[in-house]
C-alpha positions in Angstrom: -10.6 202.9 80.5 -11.9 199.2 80.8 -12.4 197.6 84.4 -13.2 194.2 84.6 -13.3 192.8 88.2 -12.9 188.6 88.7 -14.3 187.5 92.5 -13.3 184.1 93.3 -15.5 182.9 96.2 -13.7 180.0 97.4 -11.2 182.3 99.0 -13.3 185.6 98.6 -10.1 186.5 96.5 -11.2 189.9 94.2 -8.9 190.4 91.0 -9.0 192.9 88.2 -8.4 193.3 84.3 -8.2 196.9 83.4 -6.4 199.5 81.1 -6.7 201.4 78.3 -8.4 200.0 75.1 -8.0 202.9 72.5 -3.7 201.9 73.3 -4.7 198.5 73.4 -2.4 197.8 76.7 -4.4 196.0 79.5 -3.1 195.1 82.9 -4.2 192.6 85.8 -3.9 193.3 89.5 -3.5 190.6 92.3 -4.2 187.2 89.9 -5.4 183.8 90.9 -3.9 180.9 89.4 -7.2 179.6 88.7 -8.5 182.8 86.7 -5.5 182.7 84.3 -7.8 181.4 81.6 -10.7 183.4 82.8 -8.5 186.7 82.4 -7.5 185.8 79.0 -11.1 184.9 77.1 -11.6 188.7 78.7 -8.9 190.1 76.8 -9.7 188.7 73.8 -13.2 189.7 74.1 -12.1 193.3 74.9 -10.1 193.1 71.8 -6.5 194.4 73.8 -3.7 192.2 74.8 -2.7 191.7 78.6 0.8 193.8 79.0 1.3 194.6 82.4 0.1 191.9 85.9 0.4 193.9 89.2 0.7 192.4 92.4 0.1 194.1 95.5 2.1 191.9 97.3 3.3 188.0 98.3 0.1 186.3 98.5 -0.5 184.3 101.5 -3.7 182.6 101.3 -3.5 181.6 97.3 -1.3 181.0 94.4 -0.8 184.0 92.7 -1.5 183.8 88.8 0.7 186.3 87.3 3.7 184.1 86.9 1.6 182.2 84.2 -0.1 185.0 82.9 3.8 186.8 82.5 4.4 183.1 80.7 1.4 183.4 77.9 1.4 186.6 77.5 4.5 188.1 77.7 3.6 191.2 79.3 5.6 192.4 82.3 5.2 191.6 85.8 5.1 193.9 88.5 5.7 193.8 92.8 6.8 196.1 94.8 10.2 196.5 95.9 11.8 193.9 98.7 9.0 191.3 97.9 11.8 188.7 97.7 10.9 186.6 95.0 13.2 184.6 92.8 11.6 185.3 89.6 12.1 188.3 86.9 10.3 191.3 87.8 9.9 195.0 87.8 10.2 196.6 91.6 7.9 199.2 91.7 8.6 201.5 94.4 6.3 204.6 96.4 5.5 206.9 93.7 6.6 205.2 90.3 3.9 205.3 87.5 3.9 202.7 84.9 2.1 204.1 81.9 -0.6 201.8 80.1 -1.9 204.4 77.3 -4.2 206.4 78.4 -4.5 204.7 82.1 -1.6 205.6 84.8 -0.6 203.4 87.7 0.9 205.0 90.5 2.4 202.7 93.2 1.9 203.5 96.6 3.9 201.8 99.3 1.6 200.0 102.4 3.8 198.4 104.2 1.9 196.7 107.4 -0.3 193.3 106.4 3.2 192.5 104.4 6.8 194.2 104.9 6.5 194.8 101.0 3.0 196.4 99.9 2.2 198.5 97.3 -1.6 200.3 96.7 -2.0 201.2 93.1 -3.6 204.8 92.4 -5.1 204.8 89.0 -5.7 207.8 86.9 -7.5 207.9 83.5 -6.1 210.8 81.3 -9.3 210.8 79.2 -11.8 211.3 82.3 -9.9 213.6 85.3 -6.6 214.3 84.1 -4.5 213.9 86.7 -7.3 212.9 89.0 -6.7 209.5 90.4 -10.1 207.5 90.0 -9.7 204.5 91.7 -7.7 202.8 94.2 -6.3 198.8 93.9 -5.7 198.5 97.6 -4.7 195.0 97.9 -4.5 193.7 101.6 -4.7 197.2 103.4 -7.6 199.0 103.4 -10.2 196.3 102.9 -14.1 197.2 102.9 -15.1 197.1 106.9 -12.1 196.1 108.2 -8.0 196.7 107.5 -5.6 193.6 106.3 -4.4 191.8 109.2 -0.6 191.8 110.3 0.7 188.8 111.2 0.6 186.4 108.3 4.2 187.6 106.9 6.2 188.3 109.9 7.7 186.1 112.6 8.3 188.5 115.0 7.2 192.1 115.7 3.8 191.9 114.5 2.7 195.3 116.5 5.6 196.9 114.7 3.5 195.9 111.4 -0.1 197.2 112.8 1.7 200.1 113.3 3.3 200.1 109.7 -0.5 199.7 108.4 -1.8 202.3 110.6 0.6 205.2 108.7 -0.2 203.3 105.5 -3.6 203.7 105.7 -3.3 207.6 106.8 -1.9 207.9 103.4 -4.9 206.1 101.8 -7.0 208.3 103.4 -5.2 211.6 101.6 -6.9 210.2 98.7 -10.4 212.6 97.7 -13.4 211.1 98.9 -14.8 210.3 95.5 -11.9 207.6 94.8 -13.5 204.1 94.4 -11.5 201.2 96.0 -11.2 198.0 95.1 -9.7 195.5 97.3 -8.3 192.1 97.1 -10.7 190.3 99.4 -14.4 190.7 100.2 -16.6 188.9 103.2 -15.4 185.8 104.2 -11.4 186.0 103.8 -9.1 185.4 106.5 -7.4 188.1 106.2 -9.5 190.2 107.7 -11.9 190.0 110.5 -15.3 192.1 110.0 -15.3 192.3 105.7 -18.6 193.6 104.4 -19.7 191.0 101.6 -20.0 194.2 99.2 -16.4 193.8 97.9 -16.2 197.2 96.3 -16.9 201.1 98.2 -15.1 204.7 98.3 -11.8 206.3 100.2 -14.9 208.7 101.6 -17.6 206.2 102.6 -14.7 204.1 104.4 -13.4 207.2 105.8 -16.9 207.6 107.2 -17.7 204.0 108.4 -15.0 202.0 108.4 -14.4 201.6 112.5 -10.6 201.1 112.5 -9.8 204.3 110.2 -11.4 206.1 113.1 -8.9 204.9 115.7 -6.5 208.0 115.0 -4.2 206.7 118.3 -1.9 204.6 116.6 -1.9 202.2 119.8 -5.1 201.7 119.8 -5.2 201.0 116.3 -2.6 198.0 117.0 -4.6 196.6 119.6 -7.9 196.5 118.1 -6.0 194.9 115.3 -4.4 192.2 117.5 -7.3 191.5 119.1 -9.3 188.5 118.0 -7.1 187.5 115.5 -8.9 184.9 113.1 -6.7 181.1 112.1 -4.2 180.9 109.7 -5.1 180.6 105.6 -4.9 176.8 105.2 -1.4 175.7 103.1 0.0 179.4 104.4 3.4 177.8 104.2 3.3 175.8 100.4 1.3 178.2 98.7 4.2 181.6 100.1 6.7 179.3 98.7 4.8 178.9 95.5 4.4 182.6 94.9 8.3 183.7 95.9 9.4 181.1 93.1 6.8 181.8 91.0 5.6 178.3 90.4 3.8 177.9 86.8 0.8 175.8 87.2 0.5 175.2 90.5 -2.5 174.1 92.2 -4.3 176.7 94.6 
């Protein structure tokens, strides 16, 4: 298996090319408009065409890529079910495994930072067999810290932390030795205390990461609530951009 990651430190937006090359089918997870090119040279330099573009869910603080990248390519795009997007798209719901060679994504829903979240499991058949390897988290288990709640909801954001609190006790049935890989590093706004290392383990967050250890799911909520950092600037134009899947736009 081929991983590739793509950190965009304008936003402190992490993205990923990956899959299997003896297949020959790659996928992306969680694109940036502005990385569509950047994606494709890697392709061609890997020799394997894009097939698959995951996202973990609506993005909220850029423009998602994968509506282009869906456009060039052809490859299929994937979100998990209820995102509420007017585009085509697969729904991916808990537990279905798209199959990309040798490389196996497993979608597992998160609801909490968005009402529609998916975590992708990824297991390489040639190294583990069934073993998942790594984890694409997207906005719910970040490295430090936890995604924050409030950016997709009106109304009920406590229901949400709570939402993300069972979500992330699911994460954390994942083995120790699973590497995550988030979709924002030190520096985003959607979390609070990121580390600037963008990458780490199921175990060493289990370990260190100070809100996995609040095991009261009211506590959890308020230390989530608390201290709650602005808005993503554009929150508003660049949601509607990625539920109608806007081609081109600017992020």
């Amino acid at each position: 298996m081929v991983l590739r990651p793509f950190l965009n430190d304008a936003g402190s937006c992490a993205s990923y090319l990956f899959g299997c090359t003896t297949q020959r089918t790659l996928a992306v997870v969680d694109p940036h408009v502005g990385l569509v090119d950047a994606y494709l040279a890697a392709a061609e330099a890997i020799g394997s065409p894009i097939v698959a573009v995951f996202e973990t869910h609506v993005q909220a603080d850029h423009v998602s890529g994968l509506p282009a990248l869906v456009e060039l390519t052809g490859a299929t795009g994937y979100l998990p079910v209820g995102a509420g997007v007017d585009f085509p798209h697969d729904e991916l719901a808990d537990g279905e495994v798209v199959e990309l060679g040798n490389t196996f994504v497993a979608a597992i829903s998160t609801p909490g930072h968005a009402p529609a979240h998916n975590a992708y499991a990824v297991t390489d058949r040639r190294r583990g067999g069934d073993d998942p390897w790594l984890l694409f988290s997207g906005d719910s288990l970040l490295i430090g810290d936890v995604g924050r709640p409030d950016l997709h909801v009106a109304a009920d954001v406590r229901g949400q932390a709570r939402l993300l609190h069972a979500s992330l006790r699911r994460l954390l049935e994942l083995p120790d030795h699973v590497l995550l890989y988030p979709s924002h590093y030190g520096g985003s706004v959607c979390g609070r205390g990121l580390s600037g290392n963008p990458f780490s383990s199921i175990g060493f967050e289990r370990a260190h990461n100070p809100l996995l250890a609040l095991v009261d799911v009211e506590a959890f909520a308020d230390a989530l609530l608390a201290d709650v950092p602005s808005r993503p600037a554009g929150q508003e134009q660049i949601v509607a951009a990625n539920r109608t899947g806007t081609v081109g736009a600017a992020a």
